[in-house]
N, C-alpha and C positions, 0 to 999 in steps of 0.2 A: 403505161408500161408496167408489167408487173414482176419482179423477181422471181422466175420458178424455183429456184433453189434457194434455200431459205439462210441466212445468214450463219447462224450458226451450222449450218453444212458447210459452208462452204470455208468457215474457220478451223474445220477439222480434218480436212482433204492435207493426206500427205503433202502435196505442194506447198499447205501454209504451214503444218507443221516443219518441213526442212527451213523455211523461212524463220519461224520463231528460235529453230535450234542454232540455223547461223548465226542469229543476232548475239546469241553468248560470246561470240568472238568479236563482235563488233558494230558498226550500225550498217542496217539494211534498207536501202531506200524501195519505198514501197508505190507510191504516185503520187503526182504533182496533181490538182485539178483546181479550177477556178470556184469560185464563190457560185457559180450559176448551176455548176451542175453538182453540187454538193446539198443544195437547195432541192434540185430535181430529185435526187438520191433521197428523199427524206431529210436534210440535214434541220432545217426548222425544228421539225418533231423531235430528234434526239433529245435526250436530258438537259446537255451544255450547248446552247447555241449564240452566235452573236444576235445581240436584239437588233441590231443595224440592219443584218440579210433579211432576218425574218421580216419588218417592214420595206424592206425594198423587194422581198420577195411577194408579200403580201402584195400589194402598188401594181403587181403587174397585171391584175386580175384574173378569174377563171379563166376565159380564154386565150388570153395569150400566156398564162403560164403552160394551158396543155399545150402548144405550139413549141412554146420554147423545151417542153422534156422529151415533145417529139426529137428537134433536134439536137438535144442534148444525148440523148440516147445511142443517136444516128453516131452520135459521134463518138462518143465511150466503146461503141460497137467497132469503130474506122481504128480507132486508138489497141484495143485489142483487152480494154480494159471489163468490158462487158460479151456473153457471147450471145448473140443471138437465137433462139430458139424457138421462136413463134414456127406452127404448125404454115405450111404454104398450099396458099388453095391457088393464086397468082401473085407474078411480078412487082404488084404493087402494093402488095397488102402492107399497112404500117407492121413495126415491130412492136409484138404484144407481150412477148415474154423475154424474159434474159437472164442468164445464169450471171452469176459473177465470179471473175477471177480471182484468183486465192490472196492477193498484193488488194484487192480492191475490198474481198469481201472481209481480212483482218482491219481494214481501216473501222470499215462501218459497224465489224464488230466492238470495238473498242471506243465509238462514238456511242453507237447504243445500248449495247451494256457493259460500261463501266464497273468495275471493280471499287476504284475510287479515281480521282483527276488531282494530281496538282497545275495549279495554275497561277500562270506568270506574268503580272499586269505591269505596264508603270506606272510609278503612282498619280502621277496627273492624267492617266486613263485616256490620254489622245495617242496612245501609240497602240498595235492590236497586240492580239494576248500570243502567248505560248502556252499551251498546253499539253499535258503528261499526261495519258489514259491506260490506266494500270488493266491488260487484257490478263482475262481466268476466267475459272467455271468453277463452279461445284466442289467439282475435284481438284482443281487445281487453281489456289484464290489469286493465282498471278503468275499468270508464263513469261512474261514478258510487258514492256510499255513502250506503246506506239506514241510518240511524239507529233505533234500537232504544231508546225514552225507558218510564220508568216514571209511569204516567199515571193521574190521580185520576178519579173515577166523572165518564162526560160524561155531560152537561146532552141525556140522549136520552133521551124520553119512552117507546121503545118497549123499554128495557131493563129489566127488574127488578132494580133496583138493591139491594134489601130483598135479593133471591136471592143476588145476590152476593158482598154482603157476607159471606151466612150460609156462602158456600163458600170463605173462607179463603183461603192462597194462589190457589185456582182456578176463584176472582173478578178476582185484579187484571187490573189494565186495562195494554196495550200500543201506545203511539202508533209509528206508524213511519212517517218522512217520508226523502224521499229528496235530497239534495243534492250538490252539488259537493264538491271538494278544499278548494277555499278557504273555504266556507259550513263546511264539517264544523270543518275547523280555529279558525273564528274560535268559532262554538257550543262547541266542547271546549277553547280557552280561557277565554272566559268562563263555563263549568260549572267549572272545576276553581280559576280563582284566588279563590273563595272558598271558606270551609271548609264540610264538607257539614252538612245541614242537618236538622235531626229532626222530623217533624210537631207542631206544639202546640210547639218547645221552641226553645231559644235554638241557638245555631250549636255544633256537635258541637267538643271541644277535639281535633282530627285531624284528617288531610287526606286525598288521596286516593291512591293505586296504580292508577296508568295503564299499560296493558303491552299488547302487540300479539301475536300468535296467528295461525303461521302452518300454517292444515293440511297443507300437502302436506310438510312437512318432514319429516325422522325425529323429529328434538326439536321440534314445535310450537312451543314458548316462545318469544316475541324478548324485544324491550325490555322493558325495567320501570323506574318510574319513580314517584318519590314526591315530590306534591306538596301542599305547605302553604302556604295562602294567608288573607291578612286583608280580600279583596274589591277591593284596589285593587294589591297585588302580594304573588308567592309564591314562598317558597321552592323551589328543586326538588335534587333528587339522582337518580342512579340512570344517570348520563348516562357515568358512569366520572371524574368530577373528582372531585381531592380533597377538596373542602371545596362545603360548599352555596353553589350559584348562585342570587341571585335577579331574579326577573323581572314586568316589566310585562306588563298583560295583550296588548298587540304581541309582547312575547320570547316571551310562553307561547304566541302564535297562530305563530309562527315553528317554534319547538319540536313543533307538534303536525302543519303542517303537516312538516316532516320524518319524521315518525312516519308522515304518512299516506301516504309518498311507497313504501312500501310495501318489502319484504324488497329487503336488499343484499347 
């Protein structure tokens, strides 16, 4: 399957700009999709990807990976998330091209050409990330950042959720909503001044490593930051003081929005 319209068109289609312009009021949820078809989508190749998919993506081999983006496609297509565009000679010809919708094609803009990313680990790295992908161009080094959340199975009837599961990492689910500076910042204060949290279990004794990711640099790397919180305030380090700072969840919305204000 090929994309006829190319990403950055379809980042710029009135539809996604009124999309980026609402998000200044608030967050916009943009689409939900699993680990498999984020994989199909290119997601491997992006800049920032999980090493998990990419070998369980790898694992599935040539042939059945072209299988599975057949029907992934099939289904991006049912979903309303991809449109269809292949030229029709008959009934059964596969789908060879697809435009993307404006909610689909902000994602993948903002996956693959980042701005900068911060990202949101726990520190003992068994829980998945959160990620912040600062979306701009040329002209404009940051409209907005699409949020990248690790998301449990939605309440969608037309999903086989049973399949899912049974596909491991490349079942899970990916919410990605798109917001302002100040929305991203006040959300990644209140995710990090509590300590991360284990499905089924009490609150993990660790905190988080927060650190920003700048591609176009020679050393990617920026900040890093490590923060420990008890729900109502948290320590942080990593800022170059000598001794831990701590802060309410205002100092840590302060804190992140400087983070988000992007390479200096």
């Amino acid at each position: 399957m090929t994309l006829d319209m190319d990403i950055a068109a379809a980042e710029r289609t009135e539809a996604a700009r009124n999309l980026i312009d609402q998000a200044q009021d608030g967050p916009v949820d943009l689409v939900i999709v699993t680990a498999l078809e984020l994989c199909a989508l290119g997601g491997p190749a992006h800049p920032l990807s999980d090493e998990i998919l990419t070998r369980a993506w790898a694992r599935l081999g040539r042939r059945q990976r072209a299988q599975v983006m057949d029907q992934v496609t099939r289904g991006l297509v049912r979903r309303g998330l991809l449109i269809d565009t292949t030229p029709r000679t008959g009934p059964e010809q596969p789908i060879e091209t697809c435009a993307l919708q404006p909610e689909l094609g902000l994602v993948l803009a903002a996956r693959c050409r980042p701005a900068f990313v911060v990202i949101v680990q726990a520190e003992d790295r068994n829980l998945r990330t959160l990620r912040c992908f600062a979306l701009g161009d040329e002209a404009e080094p940051v409209r907005g950042f699409v949020l990248e959340v690790p998301a449990g199975l939605p309440p969608d009837s037309e999903r086989d959720v049973a399949k899912a599961r049974k596909l491991g990492p490349l079942g899970w689910f990916y919410r990605y909503v798109i917001v302002s500076r100040d929305t991203a910042a006040e959300l990644l204060a209140h995710w990090t001044v509590s300590p991360p949290l284990r499905p089924g279990s009490a609150s993990a004794p660790s905190g988080w490593l927060v650190s920003a990711w700048y591609p176009d640099r020679e050393n990617p790397a920026g900040y890093r930051l490590r923060i420990r919180g008890d729900g109502t305030r948290a320590c942080l380090d990593g800022l170059g003081h000598g001794a831990l700072v701590q802060y309410d969840v205002e100092g840590l919305r302060a804190v992140m929005l400087d983070l988000l204000a992007g390479p200096r």
